[in-house]
SELUMDREN-895347 format. One line per 2 residues: their letters; for each residue x, y, z of N, C-alpha, C. Coordinates in steps of 0.1 Angstrom, whole numbers. Last residue first. Layout:
N
A> X:Y:Z:X:Y:Z:X:Y:Z | ...
This chain:
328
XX> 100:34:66:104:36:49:112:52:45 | 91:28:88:107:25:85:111:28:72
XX> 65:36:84:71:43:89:88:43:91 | 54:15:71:52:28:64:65:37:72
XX> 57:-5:90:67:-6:77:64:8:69 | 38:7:103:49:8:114:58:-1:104
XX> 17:9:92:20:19:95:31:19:102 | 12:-25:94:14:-14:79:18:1:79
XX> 7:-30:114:21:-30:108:20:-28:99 | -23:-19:119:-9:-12:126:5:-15:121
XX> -36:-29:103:-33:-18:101:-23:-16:107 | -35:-59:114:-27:-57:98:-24:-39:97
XX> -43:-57:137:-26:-58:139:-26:-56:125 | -71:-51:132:-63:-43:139:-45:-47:138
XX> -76:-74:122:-77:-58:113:-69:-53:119 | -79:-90:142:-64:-90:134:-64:-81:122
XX> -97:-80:161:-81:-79:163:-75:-85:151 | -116:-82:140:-113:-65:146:-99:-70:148
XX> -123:-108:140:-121:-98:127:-112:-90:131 | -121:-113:171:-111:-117:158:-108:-111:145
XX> -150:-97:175:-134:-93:182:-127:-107:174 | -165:-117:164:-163:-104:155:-151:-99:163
XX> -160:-149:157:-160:-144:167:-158:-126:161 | -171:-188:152:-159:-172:149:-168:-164:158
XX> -173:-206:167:-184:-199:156:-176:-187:153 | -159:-237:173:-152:-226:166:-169:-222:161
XX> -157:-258:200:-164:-255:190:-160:-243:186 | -135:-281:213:-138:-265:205:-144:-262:196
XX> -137:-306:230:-140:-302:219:-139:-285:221 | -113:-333:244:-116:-318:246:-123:-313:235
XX> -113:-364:264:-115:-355:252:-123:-344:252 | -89:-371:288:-98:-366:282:-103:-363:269
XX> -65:-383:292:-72:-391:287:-86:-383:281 | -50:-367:309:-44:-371:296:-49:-379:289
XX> -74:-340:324:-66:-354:325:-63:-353:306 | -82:-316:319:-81:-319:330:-77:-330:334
XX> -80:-287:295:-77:-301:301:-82:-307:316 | -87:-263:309:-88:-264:302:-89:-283:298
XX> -103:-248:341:-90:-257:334:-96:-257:326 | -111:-208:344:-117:-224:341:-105:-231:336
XX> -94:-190:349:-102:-188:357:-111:-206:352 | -72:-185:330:-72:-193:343:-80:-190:351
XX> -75:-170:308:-73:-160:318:-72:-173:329 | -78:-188:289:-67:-184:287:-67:-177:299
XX> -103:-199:300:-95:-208:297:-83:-207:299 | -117:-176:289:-120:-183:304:-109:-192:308
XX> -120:-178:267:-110:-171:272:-110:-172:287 | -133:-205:258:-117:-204:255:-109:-190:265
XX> -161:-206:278:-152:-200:269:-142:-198:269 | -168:-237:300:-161:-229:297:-165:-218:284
XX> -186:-261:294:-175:-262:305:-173:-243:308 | -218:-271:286:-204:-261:278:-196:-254:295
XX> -237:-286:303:-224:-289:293:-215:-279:290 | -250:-263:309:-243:-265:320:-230:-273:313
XX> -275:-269:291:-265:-257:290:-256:-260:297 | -279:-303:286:-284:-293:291:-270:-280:289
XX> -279:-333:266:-273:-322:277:-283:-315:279 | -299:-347:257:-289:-357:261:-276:-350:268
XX> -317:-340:244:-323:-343:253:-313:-349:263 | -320:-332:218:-327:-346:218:-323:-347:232
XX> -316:-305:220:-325:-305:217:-334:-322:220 | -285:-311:227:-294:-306:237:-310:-307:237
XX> -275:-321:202:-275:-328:214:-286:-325:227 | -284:-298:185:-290:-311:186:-287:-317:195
XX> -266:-281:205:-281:-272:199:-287:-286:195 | -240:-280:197:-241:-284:208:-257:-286:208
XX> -241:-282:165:-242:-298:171:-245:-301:188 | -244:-260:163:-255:-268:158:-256:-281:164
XX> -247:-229:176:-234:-241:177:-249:-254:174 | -264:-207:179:-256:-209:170:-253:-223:167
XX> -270:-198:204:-278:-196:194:-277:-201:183 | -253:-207:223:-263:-210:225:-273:-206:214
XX> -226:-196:213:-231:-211:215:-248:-214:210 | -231:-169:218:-230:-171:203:-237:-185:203
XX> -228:-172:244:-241:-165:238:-242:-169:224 | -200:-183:251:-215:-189:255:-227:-184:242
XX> -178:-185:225:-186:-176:230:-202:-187:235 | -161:-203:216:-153:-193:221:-167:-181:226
XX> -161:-234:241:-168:-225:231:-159:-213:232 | -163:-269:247:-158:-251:250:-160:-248:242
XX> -165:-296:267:-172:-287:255:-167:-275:257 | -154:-327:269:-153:-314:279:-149:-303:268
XX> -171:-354:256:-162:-340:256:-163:-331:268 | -198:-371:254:-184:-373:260:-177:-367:258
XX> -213:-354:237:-215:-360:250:-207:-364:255 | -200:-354:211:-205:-339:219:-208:-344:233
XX> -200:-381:201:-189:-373:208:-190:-354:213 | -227:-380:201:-218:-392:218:-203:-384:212
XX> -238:-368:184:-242:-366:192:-229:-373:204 | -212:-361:157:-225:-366:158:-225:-360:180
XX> -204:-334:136:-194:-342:150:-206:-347:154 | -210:-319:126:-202:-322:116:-194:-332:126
XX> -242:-304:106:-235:-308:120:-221:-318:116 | -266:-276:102:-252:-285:96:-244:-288:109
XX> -286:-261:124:-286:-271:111:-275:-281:108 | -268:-225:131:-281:-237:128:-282:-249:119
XX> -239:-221:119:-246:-214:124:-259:-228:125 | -214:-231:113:-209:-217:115:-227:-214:121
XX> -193:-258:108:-206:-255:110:-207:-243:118 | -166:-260:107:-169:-261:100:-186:-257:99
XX> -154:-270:133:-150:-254:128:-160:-255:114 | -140:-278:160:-154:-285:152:-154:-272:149
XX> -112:-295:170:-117:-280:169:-130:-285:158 | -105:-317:196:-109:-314:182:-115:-299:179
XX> -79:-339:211:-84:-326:209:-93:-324:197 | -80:-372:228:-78:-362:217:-89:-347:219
XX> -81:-388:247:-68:-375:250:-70:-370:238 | -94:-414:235:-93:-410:246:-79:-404:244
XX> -102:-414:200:-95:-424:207:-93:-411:221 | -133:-417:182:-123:-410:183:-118:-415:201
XX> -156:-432:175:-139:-434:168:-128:-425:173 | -178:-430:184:-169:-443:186:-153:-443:179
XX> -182:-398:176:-178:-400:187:-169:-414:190 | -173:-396:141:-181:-400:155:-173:-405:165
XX> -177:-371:117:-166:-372:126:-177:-381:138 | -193:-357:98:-180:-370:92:-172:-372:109
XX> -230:-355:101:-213:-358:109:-205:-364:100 | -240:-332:77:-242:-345:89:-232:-348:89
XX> -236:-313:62:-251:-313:71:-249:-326:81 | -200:-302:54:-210:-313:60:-222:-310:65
XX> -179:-286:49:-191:-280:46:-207:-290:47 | -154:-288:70:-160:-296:62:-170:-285:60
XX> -135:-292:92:-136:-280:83:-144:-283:71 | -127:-302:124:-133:-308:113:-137:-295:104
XX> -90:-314:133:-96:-303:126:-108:-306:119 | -77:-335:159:-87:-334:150:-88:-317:147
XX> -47:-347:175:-55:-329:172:-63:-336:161 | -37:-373:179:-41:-367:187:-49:-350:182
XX> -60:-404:160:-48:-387:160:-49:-382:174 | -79:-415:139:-65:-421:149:-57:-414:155
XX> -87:-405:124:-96:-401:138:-88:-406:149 | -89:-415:100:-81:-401:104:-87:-397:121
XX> -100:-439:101:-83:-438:103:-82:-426:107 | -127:-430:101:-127:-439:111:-105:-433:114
XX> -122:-423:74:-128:-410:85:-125:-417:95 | -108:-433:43:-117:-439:59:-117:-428:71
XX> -87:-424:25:-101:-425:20:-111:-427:34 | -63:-405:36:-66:-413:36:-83:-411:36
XX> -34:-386:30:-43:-386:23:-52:-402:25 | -8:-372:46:-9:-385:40:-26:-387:41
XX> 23:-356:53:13:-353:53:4:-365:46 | 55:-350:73:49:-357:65:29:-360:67
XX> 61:-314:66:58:-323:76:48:-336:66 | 66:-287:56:78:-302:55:71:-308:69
XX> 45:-273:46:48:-269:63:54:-279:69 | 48:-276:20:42:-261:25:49:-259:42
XX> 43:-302:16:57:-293:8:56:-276:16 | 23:-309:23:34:-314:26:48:-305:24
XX> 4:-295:9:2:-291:25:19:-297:28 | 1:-309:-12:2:-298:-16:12:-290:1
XX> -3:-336:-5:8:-335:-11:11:-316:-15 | -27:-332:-1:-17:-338:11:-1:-334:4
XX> -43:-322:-20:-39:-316:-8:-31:-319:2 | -39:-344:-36:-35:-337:-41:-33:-326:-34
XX> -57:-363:-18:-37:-366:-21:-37:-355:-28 | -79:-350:-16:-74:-349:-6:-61:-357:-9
XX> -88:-354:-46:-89:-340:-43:-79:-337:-28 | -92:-383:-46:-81:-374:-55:-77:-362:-50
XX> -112:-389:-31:-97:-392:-22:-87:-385:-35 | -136:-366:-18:-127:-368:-28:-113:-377:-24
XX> -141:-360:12:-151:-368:1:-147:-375:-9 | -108:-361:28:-120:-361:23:-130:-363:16
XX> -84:-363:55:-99:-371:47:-104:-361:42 | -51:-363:63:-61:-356:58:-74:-366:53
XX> -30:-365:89:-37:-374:76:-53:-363:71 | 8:-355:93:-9:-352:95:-16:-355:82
XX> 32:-360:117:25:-368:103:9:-356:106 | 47:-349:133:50:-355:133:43:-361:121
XX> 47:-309:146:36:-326:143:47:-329:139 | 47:-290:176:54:-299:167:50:-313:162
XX> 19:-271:178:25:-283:183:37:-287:170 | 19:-242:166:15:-247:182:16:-257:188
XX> 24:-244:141:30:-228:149:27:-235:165 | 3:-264:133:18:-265:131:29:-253:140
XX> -19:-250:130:-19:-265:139:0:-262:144 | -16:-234:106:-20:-226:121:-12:-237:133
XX> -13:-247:84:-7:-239:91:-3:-234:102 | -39:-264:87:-24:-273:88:-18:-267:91
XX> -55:-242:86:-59:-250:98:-43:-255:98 | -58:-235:60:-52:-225:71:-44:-234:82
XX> -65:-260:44:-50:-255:45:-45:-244:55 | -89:-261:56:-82:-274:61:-69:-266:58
XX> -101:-234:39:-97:-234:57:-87:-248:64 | -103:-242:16:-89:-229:19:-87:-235:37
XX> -103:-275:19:-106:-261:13:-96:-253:19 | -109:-302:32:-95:-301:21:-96:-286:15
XX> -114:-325:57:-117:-310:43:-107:-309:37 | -102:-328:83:-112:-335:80:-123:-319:68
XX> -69:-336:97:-76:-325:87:-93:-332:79 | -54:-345:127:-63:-348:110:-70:-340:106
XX> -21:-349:137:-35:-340:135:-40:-346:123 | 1:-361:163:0:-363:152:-14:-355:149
XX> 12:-349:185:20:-348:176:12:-351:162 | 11:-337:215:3:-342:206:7:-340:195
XX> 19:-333:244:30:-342:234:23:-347:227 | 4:-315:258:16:-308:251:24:-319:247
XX> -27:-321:245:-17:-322:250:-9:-321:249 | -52:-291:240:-43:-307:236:-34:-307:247
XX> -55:-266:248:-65:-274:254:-59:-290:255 | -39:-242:243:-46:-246:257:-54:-257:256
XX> -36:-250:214:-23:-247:219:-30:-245:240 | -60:-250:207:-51:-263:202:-43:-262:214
XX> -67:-225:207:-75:-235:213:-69:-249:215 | -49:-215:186:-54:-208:205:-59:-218:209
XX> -60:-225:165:-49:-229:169:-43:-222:185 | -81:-213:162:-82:-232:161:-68:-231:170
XX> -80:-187:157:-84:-191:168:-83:-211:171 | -65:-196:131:-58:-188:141:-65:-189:157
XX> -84:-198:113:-76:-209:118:-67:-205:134 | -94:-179:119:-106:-189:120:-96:-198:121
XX> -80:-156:104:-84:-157:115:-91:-170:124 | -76:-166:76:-64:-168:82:-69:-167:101
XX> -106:-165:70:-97:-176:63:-87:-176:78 | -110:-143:73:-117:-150:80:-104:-163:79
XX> -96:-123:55:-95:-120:72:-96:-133:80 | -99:-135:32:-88:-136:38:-83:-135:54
XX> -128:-123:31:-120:-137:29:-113:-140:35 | -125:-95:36:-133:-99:42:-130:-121:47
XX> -104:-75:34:-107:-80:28:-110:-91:35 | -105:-40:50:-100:-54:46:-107:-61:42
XX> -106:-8:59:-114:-16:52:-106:-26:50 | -98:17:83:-96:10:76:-106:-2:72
XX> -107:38:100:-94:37:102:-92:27:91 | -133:62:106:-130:47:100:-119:49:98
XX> -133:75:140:-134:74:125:-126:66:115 | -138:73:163:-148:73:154:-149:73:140
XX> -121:82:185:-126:94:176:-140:91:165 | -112:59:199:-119:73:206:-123:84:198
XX> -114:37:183:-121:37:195:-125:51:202 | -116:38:148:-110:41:159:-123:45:172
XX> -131:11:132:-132:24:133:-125:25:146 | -128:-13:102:-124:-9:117:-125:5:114
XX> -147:-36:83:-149:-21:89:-142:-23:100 | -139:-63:62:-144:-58:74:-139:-41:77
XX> -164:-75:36:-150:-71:42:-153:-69:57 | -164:-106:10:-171:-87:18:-158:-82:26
XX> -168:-139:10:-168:-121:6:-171:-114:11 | -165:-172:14:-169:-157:18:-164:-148:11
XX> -155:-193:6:-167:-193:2:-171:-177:10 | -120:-200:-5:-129:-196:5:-143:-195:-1
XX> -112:-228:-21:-114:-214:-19:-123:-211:-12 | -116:-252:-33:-102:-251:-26:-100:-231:-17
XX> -130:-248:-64:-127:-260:-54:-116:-247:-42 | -151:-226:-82:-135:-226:-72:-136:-233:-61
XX> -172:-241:-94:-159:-233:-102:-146:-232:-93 | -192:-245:-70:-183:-253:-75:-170:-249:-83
XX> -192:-223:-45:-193:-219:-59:-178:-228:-62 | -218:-206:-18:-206:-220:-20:-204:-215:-36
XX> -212:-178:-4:-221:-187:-15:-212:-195:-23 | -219:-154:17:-211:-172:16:-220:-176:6
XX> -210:-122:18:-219:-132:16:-208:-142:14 | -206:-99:51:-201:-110:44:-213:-118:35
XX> -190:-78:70:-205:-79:64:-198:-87:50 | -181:-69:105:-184:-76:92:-194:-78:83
XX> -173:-42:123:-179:-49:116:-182:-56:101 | -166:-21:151:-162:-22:136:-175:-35:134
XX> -140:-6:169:-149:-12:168:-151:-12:151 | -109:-3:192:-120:-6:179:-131:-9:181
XX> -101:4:217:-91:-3:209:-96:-6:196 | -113:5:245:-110:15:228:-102:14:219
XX> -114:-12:259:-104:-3:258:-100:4:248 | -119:-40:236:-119:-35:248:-111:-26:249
XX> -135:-36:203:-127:-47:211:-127:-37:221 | -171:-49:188:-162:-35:197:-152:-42:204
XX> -193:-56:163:-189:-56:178:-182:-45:179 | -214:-71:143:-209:-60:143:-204:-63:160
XX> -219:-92:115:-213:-90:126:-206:-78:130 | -241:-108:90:-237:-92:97:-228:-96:109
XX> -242:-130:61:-239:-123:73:-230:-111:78 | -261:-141:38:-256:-127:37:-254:-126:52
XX> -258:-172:17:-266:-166:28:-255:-151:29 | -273:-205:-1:-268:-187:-3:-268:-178:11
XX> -285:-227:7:-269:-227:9:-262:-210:7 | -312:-211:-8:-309:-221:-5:-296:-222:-4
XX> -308:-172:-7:-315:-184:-13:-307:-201:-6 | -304:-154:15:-309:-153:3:-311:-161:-5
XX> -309:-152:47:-307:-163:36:-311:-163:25 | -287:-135:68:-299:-135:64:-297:-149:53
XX> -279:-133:101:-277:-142:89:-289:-143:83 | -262:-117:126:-273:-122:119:-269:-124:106
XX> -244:-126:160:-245:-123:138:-254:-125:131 | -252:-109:188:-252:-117:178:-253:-115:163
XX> -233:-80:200:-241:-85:194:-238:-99:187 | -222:-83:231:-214:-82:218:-229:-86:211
XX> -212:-71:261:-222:-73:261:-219:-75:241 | -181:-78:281:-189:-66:274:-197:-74:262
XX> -166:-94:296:-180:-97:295:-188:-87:290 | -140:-88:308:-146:-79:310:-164:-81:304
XX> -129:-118:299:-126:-112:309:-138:-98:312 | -136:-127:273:-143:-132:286:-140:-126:301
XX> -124:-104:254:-140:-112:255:-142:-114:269 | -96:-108:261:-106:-98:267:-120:-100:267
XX> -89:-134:257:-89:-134:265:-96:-121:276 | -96:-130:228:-104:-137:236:-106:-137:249
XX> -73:-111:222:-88:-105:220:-99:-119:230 | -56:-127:227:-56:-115:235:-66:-110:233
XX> -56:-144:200:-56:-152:218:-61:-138:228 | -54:-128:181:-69:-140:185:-70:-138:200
XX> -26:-121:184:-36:-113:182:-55:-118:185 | -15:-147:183:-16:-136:194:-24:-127:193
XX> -25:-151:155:-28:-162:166:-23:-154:179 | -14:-134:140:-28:-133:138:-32:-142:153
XX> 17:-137:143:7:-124:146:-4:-126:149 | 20:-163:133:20:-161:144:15:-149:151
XX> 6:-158:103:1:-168:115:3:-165:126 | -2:-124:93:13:-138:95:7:-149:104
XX> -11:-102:73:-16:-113:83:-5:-123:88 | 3:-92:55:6:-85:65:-2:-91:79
XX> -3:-105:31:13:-101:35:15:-99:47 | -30:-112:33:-21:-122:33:-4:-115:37
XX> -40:-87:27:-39:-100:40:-33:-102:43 | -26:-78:0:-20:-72:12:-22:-78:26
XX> -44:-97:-13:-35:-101:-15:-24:-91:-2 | -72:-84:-8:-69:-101:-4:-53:-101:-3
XX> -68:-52:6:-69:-60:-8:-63:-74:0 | -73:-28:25:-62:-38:23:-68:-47:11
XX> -76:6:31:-81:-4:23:-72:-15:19 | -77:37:54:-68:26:45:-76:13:38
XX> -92:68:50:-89:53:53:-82:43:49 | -81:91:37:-97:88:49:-92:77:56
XX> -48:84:34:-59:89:32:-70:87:44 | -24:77:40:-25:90:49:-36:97:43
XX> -23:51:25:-21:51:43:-29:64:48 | -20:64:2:-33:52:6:-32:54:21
XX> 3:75:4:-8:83:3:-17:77:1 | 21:50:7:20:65:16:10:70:12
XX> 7:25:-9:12:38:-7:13:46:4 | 8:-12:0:0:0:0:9:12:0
């Protein structure tokens, strides 16, 4: 971006400046610290509404505020799946940050990319408090922009050792194993059976699934799973006995409770009650709730994203933009 992009109204990042100036490890401190304010100060955040402009078509709003004047701002996003681009985000639009004491828009970003790189980045906050610190091996359950965040993200927080990827396609998932392998030199390995990739200690499920690729009987005592793929009502992507046998976290009760499909059927048939969800991750990060509690447990993370995520890592892309603007 120019000097005189920077020192106009507002700044405007484009997909491809994201990506420069989003880094994994930035974006995943940047998550962690915005979470850990979420649940600390309990400032009151709208829910996202989602309107539905036609069947799988849908148009969401997220508007919030991070702590200490530090932003506010808002998403506004359509998701409309689109066979043409396998492997690609399914979101558009952007996000709005406005300065906390004056009000006035500080910058626009690219809405995709924010999510893409953010979404894994909270996975990976969650990975990094919840697994266990000798969990080496992870399965990637998808194969789209986000299973590739995800490998990224996973990798900044545990030293893996192999990670098996499943999906629908067994062409489409060796062609991502083999893509992912060369990307983050870790041996990466493409298997047809859901049951195998469940052999692991970190699960990722990132799927666009209405019904579980991931059950409870398969998955082996001390694993971790971030359930990221089902973003609002309906689509479920982790059956019922492994939502019931987990020690359940969320990065937001409120969101949960409106949102989180798979906690929302278990409950609905009768087999929790609200009291299940242990925690919010930032609850988690401030030590006020354990996270783990034995090496046998299994830990879920439900992932609904989170508008303080947009904000904080808008927020860190503008600021080191202005702080390479400034070494220039």
């Amino acid at each position: 971006m120019s000097e005189n992009e920077l020192q106009s109204a507002f700044a405007v990042y484009a997909p491809q400046e994201v990506r420069a100036l989003l880094d994994d490890d930035g974006c995943i401190n940047a998550v962690r610290a915005a979470m850990a304010q979420l649940s600390a100060h309990g400032c009151p955040q709208p829910l996202r509404s989602i309107v539905e402009i036609a069947p799988t078509k849908l148009m969401g709003l997220m508007p919030g505020s991070l702590e200490n004047s530090e932003g506010f701002g808002a998403k506004v996003v359509s998701v409309f799946p689109d066979p043409r681009r396998p492997g690609h985000s399914f979101h558009r639009g952007i996000v709005a940050l406005f300065d906390g004491d004056s009000g006035r828009l500080e910058c626009i970003a690219d809405a995709g990319e924010v999510t893409r790189i953010r979404t894994a980045a909270a996975s990976a906050v969650a990975t990094d408090a919840l697994a266990r610190s000798d969990a080496r091996r992870l399965a990637v359950y998808g194969c789209g922009a986000q299973a590739a965040s995800h490998v990224r993200a996973i990798t900044r927080v545990r030293t893996l050792e192999e990670i098996l990827v499943w999906g629908r396609s067994i062409e489409r998932a060796t062609e991502f194993a083999a893509r992912m392998a060369e990307a983050v030199h870790v041996t990466v390995r493409a298997v047809a059976d859901g049951r195998e990739a469940a052999d692991t200690d970190i699960i990722c499920t990132v799927t666009g699934s209405a019904t579980p690729v991931l059950r409870g009987e398969w998955v082996r005592p001390g694993t971790h799973i971030n359930a990221v793929g089902s973003s609002h009502r309906g689509p479920v992507e982790i059956d019922h006995a492994l939502v019931v046998s987990s020690r359940y976290i969320v990065d937001s009760r409120r969101s949960a409770f409106a949102a989180a499909a798979e906690f929302l059927s278990a409950k609905e048939a009768g087999l929790i009650g609200e009291e299940h969800i242990v925690a919010e991750i930032g609850e988690v990060l401030l030590g006020r709730v354990p996270g783990r509690t034995s090496a046998d447990e299994i830990t879920v993370y439900k992932s609904l994203g989170h508008i303080v995520q947009d904000l904080a890592a808008v927020k860190y892309i503008h600021t080191r933009a202005i702080r390479q603007r400034d070494r220039r």
